[in-house]
N, C-alpha and C positions, 0 to 999 in steps of 0.2 A: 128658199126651200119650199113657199106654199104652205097650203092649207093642211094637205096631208101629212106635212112632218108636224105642225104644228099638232092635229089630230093624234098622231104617232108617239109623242115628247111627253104626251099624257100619263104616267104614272106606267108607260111599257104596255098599254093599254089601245087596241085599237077594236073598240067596241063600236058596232052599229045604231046601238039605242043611243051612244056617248053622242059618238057625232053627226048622228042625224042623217046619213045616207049609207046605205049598203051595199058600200063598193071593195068589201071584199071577193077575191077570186073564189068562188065556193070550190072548185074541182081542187085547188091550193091546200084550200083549209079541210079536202075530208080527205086527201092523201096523207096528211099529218096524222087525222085521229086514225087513219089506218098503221102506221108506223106505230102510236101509242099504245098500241093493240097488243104489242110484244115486246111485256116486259124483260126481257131479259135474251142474251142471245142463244141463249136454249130453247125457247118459247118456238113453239109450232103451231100453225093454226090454219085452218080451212077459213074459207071461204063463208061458209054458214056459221063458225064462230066470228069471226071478226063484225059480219053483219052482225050479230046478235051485240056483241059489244060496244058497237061504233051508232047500231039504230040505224044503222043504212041500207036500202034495198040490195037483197044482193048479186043484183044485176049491175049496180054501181058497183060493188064491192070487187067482182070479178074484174071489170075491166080498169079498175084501181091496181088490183095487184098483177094483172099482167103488166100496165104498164110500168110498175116502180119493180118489176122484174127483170124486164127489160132496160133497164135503167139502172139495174145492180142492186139497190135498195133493197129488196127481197131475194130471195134462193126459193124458187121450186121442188118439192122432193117428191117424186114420183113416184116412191116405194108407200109413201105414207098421205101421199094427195096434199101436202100439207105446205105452205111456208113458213120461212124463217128469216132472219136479218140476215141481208146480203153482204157481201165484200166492202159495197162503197158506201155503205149506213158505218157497217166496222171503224172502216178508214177517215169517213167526217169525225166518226166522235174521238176517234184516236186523234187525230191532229189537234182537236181542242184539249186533251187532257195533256198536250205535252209538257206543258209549261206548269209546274206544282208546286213556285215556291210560295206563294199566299195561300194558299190550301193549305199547304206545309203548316205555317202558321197557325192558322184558322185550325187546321187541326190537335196541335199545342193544346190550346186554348180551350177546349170541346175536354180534350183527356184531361187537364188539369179540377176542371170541374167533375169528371166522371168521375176520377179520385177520391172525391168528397162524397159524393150521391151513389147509392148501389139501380142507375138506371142508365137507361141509352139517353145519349145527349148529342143532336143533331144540328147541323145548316144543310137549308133547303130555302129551295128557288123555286117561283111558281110555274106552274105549264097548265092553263087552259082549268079545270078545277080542280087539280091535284097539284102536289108539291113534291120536289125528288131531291134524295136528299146527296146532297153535293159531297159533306163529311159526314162521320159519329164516331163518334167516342164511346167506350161501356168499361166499367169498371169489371175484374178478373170475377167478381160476387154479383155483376148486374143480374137480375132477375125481371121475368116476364115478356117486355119489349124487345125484341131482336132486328133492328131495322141495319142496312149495309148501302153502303153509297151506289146509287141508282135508285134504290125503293123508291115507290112512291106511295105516296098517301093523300088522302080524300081530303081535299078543302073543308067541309062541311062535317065531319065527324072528329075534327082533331086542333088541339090547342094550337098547333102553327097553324091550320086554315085561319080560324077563329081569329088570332092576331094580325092575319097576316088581310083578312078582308077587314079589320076594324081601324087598321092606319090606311087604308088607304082614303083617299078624298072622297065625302059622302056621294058624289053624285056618279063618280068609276064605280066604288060599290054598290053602289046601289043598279046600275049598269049590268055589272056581275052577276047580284043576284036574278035579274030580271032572266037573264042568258042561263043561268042555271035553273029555274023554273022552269024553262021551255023545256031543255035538253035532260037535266037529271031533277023531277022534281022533288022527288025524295030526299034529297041532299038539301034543297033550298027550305024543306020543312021545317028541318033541323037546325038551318042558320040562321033563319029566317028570323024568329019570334030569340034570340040571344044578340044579336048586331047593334041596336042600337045600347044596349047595356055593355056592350063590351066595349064600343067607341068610346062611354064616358068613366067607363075602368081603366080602361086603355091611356089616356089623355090623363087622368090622376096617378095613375099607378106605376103605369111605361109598360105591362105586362099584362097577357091574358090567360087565364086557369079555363080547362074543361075539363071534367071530371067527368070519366064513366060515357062517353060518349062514343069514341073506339071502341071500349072495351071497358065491360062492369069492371074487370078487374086493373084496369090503368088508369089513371088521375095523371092531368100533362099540365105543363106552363111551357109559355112560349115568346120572346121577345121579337116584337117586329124591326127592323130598323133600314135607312134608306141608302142604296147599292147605286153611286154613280157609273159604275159600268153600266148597268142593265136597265137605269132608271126606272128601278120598280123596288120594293121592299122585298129583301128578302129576311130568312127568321134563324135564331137559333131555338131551339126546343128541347125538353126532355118528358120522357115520361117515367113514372113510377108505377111502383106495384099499388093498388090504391088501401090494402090492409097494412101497407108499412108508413103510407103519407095523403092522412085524408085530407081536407082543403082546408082545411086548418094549421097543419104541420107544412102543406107546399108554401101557404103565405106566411109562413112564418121564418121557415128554413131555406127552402128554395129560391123563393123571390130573389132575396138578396144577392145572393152568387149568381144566377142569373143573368138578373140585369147587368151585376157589373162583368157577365160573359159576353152581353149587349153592347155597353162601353168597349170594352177592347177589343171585338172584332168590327165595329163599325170607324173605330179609330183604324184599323187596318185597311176598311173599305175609302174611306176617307183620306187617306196618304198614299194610295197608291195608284200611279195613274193609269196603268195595264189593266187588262181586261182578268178574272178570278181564275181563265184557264191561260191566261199566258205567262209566260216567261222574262218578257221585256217590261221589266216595274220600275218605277226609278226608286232608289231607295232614299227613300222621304223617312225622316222621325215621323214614329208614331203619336198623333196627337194624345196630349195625357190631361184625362179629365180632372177636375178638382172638385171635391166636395164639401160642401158647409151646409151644415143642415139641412141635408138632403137638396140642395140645390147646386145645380151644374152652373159654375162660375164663368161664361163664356159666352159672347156676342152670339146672337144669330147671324148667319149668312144667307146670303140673298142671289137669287139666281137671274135670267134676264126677265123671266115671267113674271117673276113678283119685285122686281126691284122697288127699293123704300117700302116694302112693309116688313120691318123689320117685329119681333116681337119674340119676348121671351120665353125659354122655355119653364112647361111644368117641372114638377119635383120627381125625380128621382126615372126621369122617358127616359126614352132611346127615340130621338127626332129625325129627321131627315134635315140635312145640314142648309137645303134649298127652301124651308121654310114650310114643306111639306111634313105630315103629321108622318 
């Protein structure tokens, strides 16, 4: 496979500060943050907004979107000077969502818990410094948070970023932030100076709380945990109204239903060998955790990278079964 899958196998991670040379496609990588540009397939946008968004000249910018025009990826609209998501952006992402029955699940699991909490409760997968949320759950009385599968949301402002940069392996994170510094610094201000207090929350607790950093009026928790399809973490989360659950009431009430929403969808990631949008899963039992005093009764598993270092986990995480945090 070489050096670059080995670079690659990194935490779903192919950063340039990680691996020491920078040989990413650049024209690759700003045709994407130009696609990210449109959240939604409503979303219309010129040429001078996308630049403004993406930070790209927009002389790039232009001949980015004619060519992902040309290519169907965009629609041209003439009346309005504007683009929008093309036929064959539609049609990739439609053929990845065909397959819903671990979703299915995963979504169970998210409403069982909304049940209990009057707030949205989310799984979301990373892309580049935001997070889009795959499912959510909200209970009939949820107030304040309204987030719907697609959203995205900011790494750096929210309890899934915050968990989701604090499991991963110090030296990817640390990578991340450095790439978020450059491109969004604003963002990296605010992770910046909370990262290492939350790796060692994180590692004790299995869960990360930010309070008020979205929004004065939202207080969130979020569990990280590790996704053998995508070989990256991805999170479940929720947020609350913060006058109904200040950081006191989330670690006392929320935590616990939480994490154990952590255990059972990571049991679900974990027995299933298809990919989160396909169809073809083998149906494997779901692994069923055990608990004694707060301690997860079960061997570590060891992947080719770390083989023989085995080591137990802390009280009451959500691990990555590979030995990764």
């Amino acid at each position: 496979m070489g050096r670059r899958s080995e670079r690659l196998s990194k935490q779903g991670m192919l950063a340039s500060d990680l691996a020491g040379e920078g040989d990413v496609i650049q024209v690759v990588s700003r045709a994407f943050d130009v696609l990210r540009c449109f959240e939604g397939h409503e979303a219309r946008l010129g040429n001078l907004e996308i630049s403004n968004r993406c930070g790209l000249p927009r002389s790039t910018v232009s001949r980015l979107t004619h060519t992902l025009t040309r290519m169907g990826q965009l629609v041209y609209l003439p009346r309005d000077q504007k683009y929008r998501i093309g036929p064959s952006a539609v049609a990739m992402s439609t053929s990845m969502m065909r397959g819903l029955q671990l979703r299915n699940l995963i979504r169970l699991r998210l409403q069982d818990v909304a049940e209990q909490l009057p707030g949205t409760v989310g799984f979301v997968i990373p892309d580049r410094f935001h997070l889009v949320y795959l499912e959510f759950a909200r209970a009939a009385n949820a107030l304040g948070l309204h987030e719907s599968t697609g959203s995205r949301i900011a790494m750096a402002s929210t309890a899934a970023g915050h968990a989701y940069t604090a499991a991963l392996d110090a030296d990817v994170g640390d990578a991340l932030l450095a790439e978020m510094e450059r491109e969004i610094p604003a963002g990296a201000k605010v992770l910046q100076p909370r990262l290492e207090a939350n790796r060692r929350f994180l590692a004790e607790h299995g869960y990360v709380v930010a309070c008020g950093l979205w929004s004065p009026h939202i207080n969130g928790l979020a569990v990280p945990m590790w996704s053998p399809q995508y070989q990256t973490f991805v999170v479940v989360t929720i947020g609350l109204l913060a006058a109904m659950y200040d950081e006191k009431r989330l670690h006392k009430e929320v935590a616990p239903r939480m994490v154990d929403l952590g255990f059972a969808v990571s049991g679900m990631l974990e027995g299933a060998d298809g990919d989160v949008f396909s169809n073809q899963l083998d149906r494997k039992p779901i692994p069923v955790t055990t608990h004694n005093n707060n301690k997860i009764m079960k061997s570590e598993d060891t992947n080719d990278l770390e083989a023989g270092t085995r080591r137990p986990r802390p009280a009451r995480s959500v691990r990555a079964r590979d030995g990764r945090r």
